[in-house]
C-alpha positions as CSV (number, residue, x, y, z in Angstrom):
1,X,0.0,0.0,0.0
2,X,1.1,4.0,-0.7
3,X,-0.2,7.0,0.3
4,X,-0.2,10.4,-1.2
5,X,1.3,13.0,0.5
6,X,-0.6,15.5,-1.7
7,X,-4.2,14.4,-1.6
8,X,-3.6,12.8,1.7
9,X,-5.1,9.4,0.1
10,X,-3.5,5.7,0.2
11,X,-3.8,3.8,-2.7
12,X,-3.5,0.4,-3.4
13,X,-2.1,0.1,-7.4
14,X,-0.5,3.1,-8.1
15,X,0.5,4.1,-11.4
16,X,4.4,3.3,-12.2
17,X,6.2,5.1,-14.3
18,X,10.1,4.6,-15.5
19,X,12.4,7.6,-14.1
20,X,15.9,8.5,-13.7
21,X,16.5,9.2,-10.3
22,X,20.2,9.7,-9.6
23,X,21.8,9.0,-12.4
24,X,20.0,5.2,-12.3
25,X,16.6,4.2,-13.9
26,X,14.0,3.4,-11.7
27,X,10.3,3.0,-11.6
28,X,8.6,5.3,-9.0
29,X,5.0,5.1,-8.0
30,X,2.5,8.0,-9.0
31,X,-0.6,8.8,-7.2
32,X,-3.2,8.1,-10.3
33,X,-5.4,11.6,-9.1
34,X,-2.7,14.3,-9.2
35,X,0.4,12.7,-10.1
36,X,1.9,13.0,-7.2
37,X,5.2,10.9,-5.5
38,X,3.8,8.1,-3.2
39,X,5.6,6.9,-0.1
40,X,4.9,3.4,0.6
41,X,3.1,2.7,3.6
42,X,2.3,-1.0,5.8
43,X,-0.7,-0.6,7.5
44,X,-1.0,-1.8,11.3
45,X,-5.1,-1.6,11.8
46,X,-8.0,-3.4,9.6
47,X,-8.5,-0.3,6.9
48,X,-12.0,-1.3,7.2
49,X,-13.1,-2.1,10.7
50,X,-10.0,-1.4,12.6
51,X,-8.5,-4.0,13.9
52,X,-4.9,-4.5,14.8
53,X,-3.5,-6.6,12.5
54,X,-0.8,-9.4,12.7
55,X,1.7,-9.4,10.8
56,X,1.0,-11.8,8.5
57,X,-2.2,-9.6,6.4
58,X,-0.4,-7.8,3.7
59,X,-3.0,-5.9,2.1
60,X,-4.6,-4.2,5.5
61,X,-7.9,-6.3,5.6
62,X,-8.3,-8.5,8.6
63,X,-11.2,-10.8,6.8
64,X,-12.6,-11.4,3.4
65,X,-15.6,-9.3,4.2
66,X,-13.8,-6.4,5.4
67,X,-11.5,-6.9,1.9
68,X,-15.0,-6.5,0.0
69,X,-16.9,-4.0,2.2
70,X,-13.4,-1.9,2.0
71,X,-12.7,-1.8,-1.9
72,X,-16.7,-1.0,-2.3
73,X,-16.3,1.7,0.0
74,X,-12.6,2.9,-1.4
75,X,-14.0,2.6,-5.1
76,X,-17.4,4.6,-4.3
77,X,-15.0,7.5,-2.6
78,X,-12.9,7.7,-5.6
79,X,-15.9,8.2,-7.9
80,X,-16.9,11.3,-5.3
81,X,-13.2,12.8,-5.1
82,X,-13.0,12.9,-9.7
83,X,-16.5,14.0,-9.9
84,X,-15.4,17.0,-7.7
85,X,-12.1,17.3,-9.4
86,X,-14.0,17.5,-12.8
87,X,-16.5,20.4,-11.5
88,X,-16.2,23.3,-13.3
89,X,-16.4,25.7,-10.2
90,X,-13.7,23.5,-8.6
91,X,-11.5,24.1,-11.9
92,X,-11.8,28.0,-11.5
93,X,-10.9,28.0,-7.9
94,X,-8.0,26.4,-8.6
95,X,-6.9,28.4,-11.5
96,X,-7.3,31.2,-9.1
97,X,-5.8,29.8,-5.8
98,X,-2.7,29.6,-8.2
99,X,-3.2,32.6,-10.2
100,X,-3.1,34.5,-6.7
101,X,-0.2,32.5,-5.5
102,X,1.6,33.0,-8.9
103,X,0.8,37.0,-8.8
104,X,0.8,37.8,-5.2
105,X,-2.7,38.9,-5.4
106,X,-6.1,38.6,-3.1
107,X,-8.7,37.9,-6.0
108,X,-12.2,37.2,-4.7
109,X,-13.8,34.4,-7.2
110,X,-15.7,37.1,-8.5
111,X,-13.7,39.4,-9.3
112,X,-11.1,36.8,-10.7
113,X,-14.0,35.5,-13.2
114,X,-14.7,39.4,-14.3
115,X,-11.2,40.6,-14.5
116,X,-8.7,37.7,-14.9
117,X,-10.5,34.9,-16.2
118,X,-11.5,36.9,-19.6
119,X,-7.9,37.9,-20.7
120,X,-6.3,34.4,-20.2
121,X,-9.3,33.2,-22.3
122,X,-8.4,35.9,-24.5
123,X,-4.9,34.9,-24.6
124,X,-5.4,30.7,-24.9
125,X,-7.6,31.7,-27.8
126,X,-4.8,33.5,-29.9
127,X,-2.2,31.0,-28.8
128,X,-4.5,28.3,-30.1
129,X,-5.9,30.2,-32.8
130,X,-9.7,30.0,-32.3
């Protein structure tokens, strides 16, 4: 198991992807939302019901049920966290949580969406000629 130090998530089949990392190739595991470098991580409780585990349970279920009930759950909580990735809404606040960052600026939503958000549409437009 890995967990995302970004979305705070663990994830149980990560996304590999060949690298060079110090001069060597490597394959490092990517968090499949955002990308992002996974640590890996051994759990010590049930990640269902919460048991403590033995160490012989590898993949942090203490039962078959809990294994089922678990990846139902996990599954119906990754449909919830793309759905809200794909909002549009959540799209602009995070064009302008990093347009502030990036500009060192304090734009409301609204005002980013009446005075920012028109020109870079503007400019994607004439870099993409439409």
């Amino acid at each position: 198991m890995y967990y995302c130090t970004d979305c705070k998530i663990f994830v149980e089949d990560p996304k590999f992807k060949n690298l060079k990392i110090e001069g060597r190739k490597g394959k490092r595991a990517l968090c499949p939302i955002c990308s992002g470098a996974l640590t890996e991580n051994t759990p010590l409780y049930c990640r269902y019901c919460g048991t403590k585990l033995s160490g012989t349970e590898a993949d942090g279920f203490c039962t078959e049920t809990c294994r089922r009930l678990g990846r139902r759950l996990w599954t119906k909580e990754m449909r919830r966290r793309k759905k809200i990735k794909d909002d549009p809404i959540a799209r602009v606040l995070r064009m302008l949580t990093s347009y502030n960052r990036e500009h060192n600026t304090r734009y409301s939503y609204g005002q980013f969406v009446s005075l920012v958000l028109p020109k870079i549409e503007r400019r994607a437009r004439k870099i993409y000629g439409y």
